[in-house]
N, C-alpha and C positions, 0 to 999 in steps of 0.2 A: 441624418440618414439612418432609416432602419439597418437590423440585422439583415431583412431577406433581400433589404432594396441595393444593399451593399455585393451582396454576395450576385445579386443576378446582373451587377455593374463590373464586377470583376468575369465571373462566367462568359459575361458578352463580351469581353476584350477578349478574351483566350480562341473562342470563336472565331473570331473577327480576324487576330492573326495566324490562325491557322487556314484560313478561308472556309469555316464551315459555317453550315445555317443551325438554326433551332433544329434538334434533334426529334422525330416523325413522333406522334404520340405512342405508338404500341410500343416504339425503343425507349419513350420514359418509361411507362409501364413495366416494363419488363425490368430496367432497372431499377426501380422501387421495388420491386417484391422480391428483389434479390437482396435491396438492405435490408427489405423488411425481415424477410426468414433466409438469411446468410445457411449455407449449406457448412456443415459440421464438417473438419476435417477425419480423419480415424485419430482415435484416441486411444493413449495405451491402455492393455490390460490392466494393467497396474493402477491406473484411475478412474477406475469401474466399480470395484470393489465396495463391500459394506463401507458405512460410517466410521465404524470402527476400525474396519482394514485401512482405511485413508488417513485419520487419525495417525496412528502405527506411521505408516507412510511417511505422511508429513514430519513427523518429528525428526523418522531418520534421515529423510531429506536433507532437513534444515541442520541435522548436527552434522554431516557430512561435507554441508555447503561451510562448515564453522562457526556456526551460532550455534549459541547455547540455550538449551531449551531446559525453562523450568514449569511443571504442573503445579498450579493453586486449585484449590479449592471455589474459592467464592472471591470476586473482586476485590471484598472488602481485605485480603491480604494484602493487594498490591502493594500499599504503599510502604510498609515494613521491608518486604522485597527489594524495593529501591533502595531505602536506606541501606542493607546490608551489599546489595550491587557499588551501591556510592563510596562505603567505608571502604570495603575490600580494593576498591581502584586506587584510596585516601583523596577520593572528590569529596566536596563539598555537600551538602546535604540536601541537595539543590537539582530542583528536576523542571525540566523545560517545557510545559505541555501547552495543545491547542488549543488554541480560547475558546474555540465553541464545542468543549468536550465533556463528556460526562466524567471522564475519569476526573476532572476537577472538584464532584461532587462527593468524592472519597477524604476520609479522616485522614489529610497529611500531616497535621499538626500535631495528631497521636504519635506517628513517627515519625517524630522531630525532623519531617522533612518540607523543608519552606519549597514553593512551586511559582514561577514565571511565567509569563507566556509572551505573544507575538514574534518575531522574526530573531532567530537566536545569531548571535556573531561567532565570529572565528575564536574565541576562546570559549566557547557553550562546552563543559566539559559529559553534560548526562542529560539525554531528550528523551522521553518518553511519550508514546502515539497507539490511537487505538488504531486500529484496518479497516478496512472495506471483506478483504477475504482472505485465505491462508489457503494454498493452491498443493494437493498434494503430490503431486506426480516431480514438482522439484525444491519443494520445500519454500517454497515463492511467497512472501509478504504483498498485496497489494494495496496501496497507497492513494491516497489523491489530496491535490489541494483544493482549498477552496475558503469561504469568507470566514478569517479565524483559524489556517491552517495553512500555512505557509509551508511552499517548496521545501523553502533552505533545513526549517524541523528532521525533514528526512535525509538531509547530507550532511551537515556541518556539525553536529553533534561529535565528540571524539568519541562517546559509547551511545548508542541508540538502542532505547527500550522499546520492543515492541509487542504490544496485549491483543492477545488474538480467545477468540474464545471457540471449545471446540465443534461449535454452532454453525462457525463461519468457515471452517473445513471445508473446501471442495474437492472434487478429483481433480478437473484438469483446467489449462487456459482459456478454454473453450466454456468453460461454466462459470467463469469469472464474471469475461462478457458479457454473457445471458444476462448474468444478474444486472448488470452495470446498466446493460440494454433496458432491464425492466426496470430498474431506479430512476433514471436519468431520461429525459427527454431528450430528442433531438438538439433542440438549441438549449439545452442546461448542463451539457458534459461539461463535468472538469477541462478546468485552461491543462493541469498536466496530470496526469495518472502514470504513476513510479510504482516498478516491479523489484521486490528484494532481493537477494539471494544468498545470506550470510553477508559478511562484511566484505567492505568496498576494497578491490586488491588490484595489483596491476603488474606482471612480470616487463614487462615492455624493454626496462632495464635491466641488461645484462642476462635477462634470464632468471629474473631473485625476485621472486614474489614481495612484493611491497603491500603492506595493509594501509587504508585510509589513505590513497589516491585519491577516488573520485568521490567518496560518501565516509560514511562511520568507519572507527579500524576495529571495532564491537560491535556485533550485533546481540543480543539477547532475547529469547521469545521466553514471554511470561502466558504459559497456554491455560487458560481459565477452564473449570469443567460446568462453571453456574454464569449466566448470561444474565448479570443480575443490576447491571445499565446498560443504558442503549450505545450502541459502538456506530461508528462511523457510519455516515451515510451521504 
């Protein structure tokens, strides 16, 4: 069974028990060109602003949110950065990346840090991941899986590295999607796309902020200023 012969199998039973017929042509119409050009909501001031003010933005965002934000230079730092992220925790020297990522195509071997990949487990102690986008109005990481890039990379990690470059800076949630919208076709979206926000916490209990509930109890952003391999797509 196809994708669309599936989905128009399902669509017809939701019909059927609600008792409605196929919807008049000008009512598809008119919903089509509302996914097509989805109407913008208001966006704050604050993610309007220059490149640069966004930038600014986003960082204080994200240290706000509790992530740690550090500026490189050029990619080719990263992976020194990890190592001194690893020792200071006393992890391992051992970093979890996605298999179909360029950050694999960086000298870890120069900093004596060995790299993994596929579906990390509950003792994965340090993951490292490029983005999709870096959102600045709340400091926002986003994420997606897909073939080589496993959900669990973004939760199960106990410190999550994540390489944002400041290329992929946006203002708001609203320009995330745009981009996603022009990336991605209809039937080729990601099975899940994950929004960050500093590290994973949960007062739920007693009122006592707990870290590393639902995701990482570290988050880290290594903000790149040279876009000098290709990041996530």
């Amino acid at each position: 069974m196809t994708h669309c012969t599936a989905r128009q199998e399902i669509l017809g039973t939701l019909r059927k028990s609600l008792h409605r017929e196929d919807l008049p042509q000008n009512q598809i119409s008119i919903l089509q060109n509302r996914l097509n050009q989805p109407e913008r909501h208001i966006i704050p001031k604050q993610a309007q602003g220059s490149h640069g003010a966004l930038v600014a933005l986003f960082v204080s965002k994200a240290e706000a949110a509790q992530a740690s934000v550090t500026r490189l230079q050029s990619m080719k730092d990263i992976p020194s950065e990890v190592a001194q992220i690893a020792a200071g925790y006393n992890y391992p020297a051992l970093a979890h990346l996605p298999q179909q990522c360029a950050l694999n195509e960086l000298d870890w071997p120069r900093a004596q840090v060995r790299t993994t990949s596929g579906t990390p487990t509950q003792d994965c102690p340090l993951g490292v991941t490029d983005c999709f986008a870096g959102i600045a109005e709340s400091g926002t990481i986003m994420v997606h899986s897909g073939q080589g890039r496993p959900h669990a990379l973004n939760l199960v990690p106990d410190t999550l590295i994540v390489v944002v470059t400041t290329a992929q800076i946006i203002g708001a949630y609203e320009d995330a999607f745009d981009l996603a919208r022009q990336r991605f076709q209809p039937h080729t979206w990601p099975r899940i796309v994950s929004w960050i926000t500093g590290p994973s916490r949960t007062a739920d209990i007693a009122g006592i902020i707990l870290f590393g509930a639902h995701g990482s109890r570290r988050a880290h952003i290594l903000l790149v200023d040279s876009d000098d391999i290709k990041q996530q797509e």
